[in-house]
N, C-alpha and C positions, 0 to 999 in steps of 0.2 A: 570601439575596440581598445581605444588607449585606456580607457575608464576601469574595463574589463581585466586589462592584464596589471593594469595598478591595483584591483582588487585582488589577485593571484599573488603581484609580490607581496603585499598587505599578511593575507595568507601564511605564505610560505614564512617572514617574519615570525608569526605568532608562533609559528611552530616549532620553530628554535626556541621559544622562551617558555613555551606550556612544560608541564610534567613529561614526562612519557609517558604513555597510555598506548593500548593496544585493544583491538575489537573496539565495542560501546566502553568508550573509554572507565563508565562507574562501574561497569561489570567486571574489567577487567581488570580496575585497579583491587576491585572486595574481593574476587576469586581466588586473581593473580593468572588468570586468561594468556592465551597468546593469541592472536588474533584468527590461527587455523583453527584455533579449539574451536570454535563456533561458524565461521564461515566459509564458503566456496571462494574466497576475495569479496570481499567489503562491498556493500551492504547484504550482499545473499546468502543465508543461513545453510549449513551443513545438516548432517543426520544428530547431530549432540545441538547441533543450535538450537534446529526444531524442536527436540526433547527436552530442552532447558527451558525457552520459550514457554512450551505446553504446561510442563510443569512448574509454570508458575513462578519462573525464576530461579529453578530448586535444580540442584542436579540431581537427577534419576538416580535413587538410592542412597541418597545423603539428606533428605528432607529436614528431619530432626537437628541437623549442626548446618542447615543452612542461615550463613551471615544474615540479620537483621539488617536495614538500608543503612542508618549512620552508624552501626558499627565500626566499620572498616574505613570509612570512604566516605565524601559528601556524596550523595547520590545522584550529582544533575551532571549535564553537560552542555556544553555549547555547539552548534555547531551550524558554518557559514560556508553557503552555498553561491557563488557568484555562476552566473549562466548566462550566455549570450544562444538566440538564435537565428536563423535566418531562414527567410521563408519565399520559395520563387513558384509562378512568376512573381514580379512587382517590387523585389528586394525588401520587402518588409523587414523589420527586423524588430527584436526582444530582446531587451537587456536588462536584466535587475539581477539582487542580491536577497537573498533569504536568508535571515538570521535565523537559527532556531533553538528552542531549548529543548535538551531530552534529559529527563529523571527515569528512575524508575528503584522497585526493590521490591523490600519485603517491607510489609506494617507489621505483622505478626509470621510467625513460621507458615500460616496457612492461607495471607492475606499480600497480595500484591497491587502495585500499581505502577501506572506506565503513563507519564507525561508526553507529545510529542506536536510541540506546537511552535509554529513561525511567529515568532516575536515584530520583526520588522519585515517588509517588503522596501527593500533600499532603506529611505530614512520613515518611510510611513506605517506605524502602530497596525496590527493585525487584531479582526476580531477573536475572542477568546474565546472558546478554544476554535484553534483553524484547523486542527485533525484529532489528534489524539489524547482523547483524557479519560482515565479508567480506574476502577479498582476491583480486583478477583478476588472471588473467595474460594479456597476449596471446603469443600462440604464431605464429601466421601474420597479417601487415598485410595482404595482399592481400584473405583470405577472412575476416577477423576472426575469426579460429579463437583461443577463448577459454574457459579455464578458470577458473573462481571456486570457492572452497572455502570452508566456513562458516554463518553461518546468513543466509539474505535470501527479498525477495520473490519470489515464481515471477511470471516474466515475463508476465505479459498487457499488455496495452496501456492497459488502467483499471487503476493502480493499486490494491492494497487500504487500504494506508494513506500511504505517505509523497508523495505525490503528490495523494491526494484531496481535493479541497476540501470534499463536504460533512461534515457533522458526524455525521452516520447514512451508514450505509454502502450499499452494495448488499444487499438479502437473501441474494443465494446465497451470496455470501462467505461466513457466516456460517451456511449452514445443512448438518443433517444428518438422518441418514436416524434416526440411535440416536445415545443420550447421548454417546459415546465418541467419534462421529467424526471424521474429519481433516475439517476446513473446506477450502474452495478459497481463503479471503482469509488461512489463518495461514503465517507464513513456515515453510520449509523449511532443516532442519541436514543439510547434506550437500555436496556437490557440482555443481554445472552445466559440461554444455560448451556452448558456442554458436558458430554462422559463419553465414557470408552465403556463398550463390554469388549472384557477380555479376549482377544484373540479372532474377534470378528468383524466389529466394526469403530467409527469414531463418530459423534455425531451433535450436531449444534442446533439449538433455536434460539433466534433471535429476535424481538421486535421492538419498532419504537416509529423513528423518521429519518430522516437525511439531518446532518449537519446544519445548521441552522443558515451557512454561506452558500450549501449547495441548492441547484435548482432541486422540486419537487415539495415545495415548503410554499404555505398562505402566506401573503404580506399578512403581518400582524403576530406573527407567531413568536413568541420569544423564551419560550420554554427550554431550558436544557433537559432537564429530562422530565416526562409526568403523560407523555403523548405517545398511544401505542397502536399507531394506526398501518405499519406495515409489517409484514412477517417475512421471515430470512429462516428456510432451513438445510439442514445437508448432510447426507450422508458420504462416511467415507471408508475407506477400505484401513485396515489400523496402521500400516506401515505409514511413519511420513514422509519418507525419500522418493518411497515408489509404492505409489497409488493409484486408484480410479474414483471417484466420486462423483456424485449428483448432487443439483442443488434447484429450491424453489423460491421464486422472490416471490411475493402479492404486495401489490403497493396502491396506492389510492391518494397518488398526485391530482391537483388541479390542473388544467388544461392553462387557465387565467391566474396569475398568483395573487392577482386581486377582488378575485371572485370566489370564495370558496362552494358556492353552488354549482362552480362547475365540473364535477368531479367526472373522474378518465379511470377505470379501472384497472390495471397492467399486471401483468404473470411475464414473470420470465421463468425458464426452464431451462439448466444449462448441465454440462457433462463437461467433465476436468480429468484429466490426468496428468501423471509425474512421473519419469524414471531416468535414471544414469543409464545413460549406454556406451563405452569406450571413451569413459571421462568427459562425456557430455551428460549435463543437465538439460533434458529435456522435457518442456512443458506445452500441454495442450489445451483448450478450451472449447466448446461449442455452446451456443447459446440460440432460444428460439423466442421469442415473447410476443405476445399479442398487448396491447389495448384499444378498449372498448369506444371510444370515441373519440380520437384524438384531435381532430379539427372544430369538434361540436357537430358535424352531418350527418351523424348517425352511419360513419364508415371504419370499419374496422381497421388498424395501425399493425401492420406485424413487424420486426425484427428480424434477422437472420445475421447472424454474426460469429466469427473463430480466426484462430492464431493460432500458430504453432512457435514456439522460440527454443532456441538450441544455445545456450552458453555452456563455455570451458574457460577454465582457468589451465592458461598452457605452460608460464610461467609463473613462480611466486608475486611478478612483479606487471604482470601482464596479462590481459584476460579480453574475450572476445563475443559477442554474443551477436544472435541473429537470428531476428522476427519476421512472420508475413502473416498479415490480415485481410481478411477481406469479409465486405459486410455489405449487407442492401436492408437500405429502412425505405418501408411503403406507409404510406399516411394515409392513401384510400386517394387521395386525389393525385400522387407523384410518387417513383421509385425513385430514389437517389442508391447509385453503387457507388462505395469506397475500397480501394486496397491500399496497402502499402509493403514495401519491404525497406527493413531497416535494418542498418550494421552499424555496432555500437563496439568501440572499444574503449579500454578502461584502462590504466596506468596507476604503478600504486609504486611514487617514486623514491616512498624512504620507508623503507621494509624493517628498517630495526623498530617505527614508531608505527605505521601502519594506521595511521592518522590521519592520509590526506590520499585523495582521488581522485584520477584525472579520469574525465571521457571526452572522447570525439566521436558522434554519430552522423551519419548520413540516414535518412529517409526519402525513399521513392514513392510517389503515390502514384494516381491513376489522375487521369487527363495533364499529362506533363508537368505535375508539382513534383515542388521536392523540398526537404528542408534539411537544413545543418542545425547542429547543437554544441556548443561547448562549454562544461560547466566544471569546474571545482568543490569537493565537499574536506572541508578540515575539520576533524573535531577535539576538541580539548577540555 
């Protein structure tokens, strides 16, 4: 604990001596942003974040005099993440520090890219890239016809990490039928196309693999991109605030990551939606997936998985959110049930810089667990 709060004062330092910056701080210094322009409170994108985001960095209807990245601004940022957590029964505890860096911009008016990667875990070097590394091209304005190459998150509308505010994730992000599997929250090294037709729908294909850290990957693989063995698709309804959408994974993990003969076939099948309802942002998810032989017995693996989370931001300075999941993975030989319900609050204690982020979460699961979270994120 003492380690933890000397990395806060650490923190809080830095931020007396940074620039001021508001939002992503290079976005906001190239724009001239205020941090509402874009967000619900920090990290979670509003209806113009989304739109900005989508297009590519661009604000919707200024494309042509949109800033180039060294324009205006160096285009990277910092930003350190100290987290303690605790985990009962058994007192367990988790305590490190993630450093990270985020870039991003334009290469060209119709060319972006988006850096987001954890440089250190406390004092220890991180594989390169540990999430996010990309570059878009747009192709068609009219229908946002757009290709991205590299490695990023698969589109859903909850983000799984660069967007989420609580400190615990969603379960099914993170779950699988057998040790090896592709998760639905790890990013994907490969390729995306996406476009809009107008006024009906929005819609993405993706393929490639998991992350090269994430499980669902052969020992031996070392490819950043050139492997296009799983497919990601999804349609969505065009509004991004307030939607409905469906999505299909097919993935073709190994059971053994050191056996590539032993291949497992997996489909997930999921439904998402999004809407504001009396200044709540409210998000949903269901998820169903099967695979084909998860233990090698020739028994089928199904998934059953969904959440619902409701955040508000109530003051400028103060914001609340609250998840429940519940999920049952069958391997053919055992059902395992999991729920949880979580409350996560957030603190955003210097409003004129809008730089720094407090949360404290509780989490309740099922058969008497629970955990605590408290982390800081400053960025400069």
């Amino acid at each position: 604990m003492i380690r933890l709060l000397s990395m806060w004062a650490l923190c809080v330092c830095l931020l007396f001596g940074a620039v001021a910056a508001q939002a992503t701080p290079f976005f906001a210094r190239m724009y001239h942003f205020e941090c509402a322009t874009c967000h619900r409170g920090y990290p979670r994108l509003n209806d113009f974040g989304l739109a900005f985001k989508a297009n590519g960095f661009r604000i919707p209807g200024a494309e042509k005099s949109a800033p180039l990245a060294w324009q205006k601004t160096i285009p990277a940022a910092l930003q350190i993440v100290p987290t303690l957590e605790r985990f009962s029964p058994g007192a367990f505890e988790a305590q490190f520090t993630d450093s990270q860096l985020l870039a991003g911009g334009l290469l060209t008016r119709t060319t972006s890219f988006y850096v987001h990667d954890s440089l250190w875990i406390d004092a220890i070097p991180t594989q390169f890239p540990s999430y996010e590394v990309w570059v878009k091209q747009i192709l068609d304005e009219r229908t946002k016809l757009a290709l991205k190459v590299g490695q990023f998150e698969l589109p859903y509308d909850y983000s799984p990490g660069t967007h989420q505010v609580t400190a615990f994730g969603p379960l099914l992000y993170g779950a699988g039928i057998q040790s090896n599997d592709v998760r639905l929250g790890a990013p994907m090294r490969g390729a995306q196309l996406e476009g809009v037709i107008p006024k009906t729908l929005r819609w993405y294909v993706a393929t490639g693999t998991p992350s090269l850290i994430s499980t669902g990957n052969t020992i031996g693989q070392r490819e950043f991109i050139g492997e296009f063995r799983d497919v990601f698709v999804r349609v969505a309804s065009p509004d991004l605030m307030r939607n409905v959408s469906g999505f299909l994974y097919l993935t073709k993990p190994t059971r053994n990551p050191a056996d590539s003969s032993s291949h497992n076939d997996g489909q997930r099948y999921g439904l998402e939606g999004t809407t504001l309802w009396h200044d709540f942002q409210i998000y949903g998810m269901l998820v169903y997936g099967e695979n084909s032989n998860p233990l090698g017995t020739g028994e089928k693996g199904v998934l059953r998985s969904g959440f619902i989370e409701a955040d508000r931001m109530i003051w400028p300075w103060f914001g609340v959110a609250g998840r429940w999941d519940v999920q049952t993975v069958d391997t053919g030989s055992q059902r395992i049930y999991s729920d949880a319900r979580t409350l996560s609050l957030r603190f955003y204690p210097l409003r004129e810089r809008n730089i720094l982020r407090l949360n404290a979460e509780y989490q309740q699961a099922d058969h008497g667990r629970s955990s605590t979270a408290i982390l800081a994120s400053v960025s400069f």
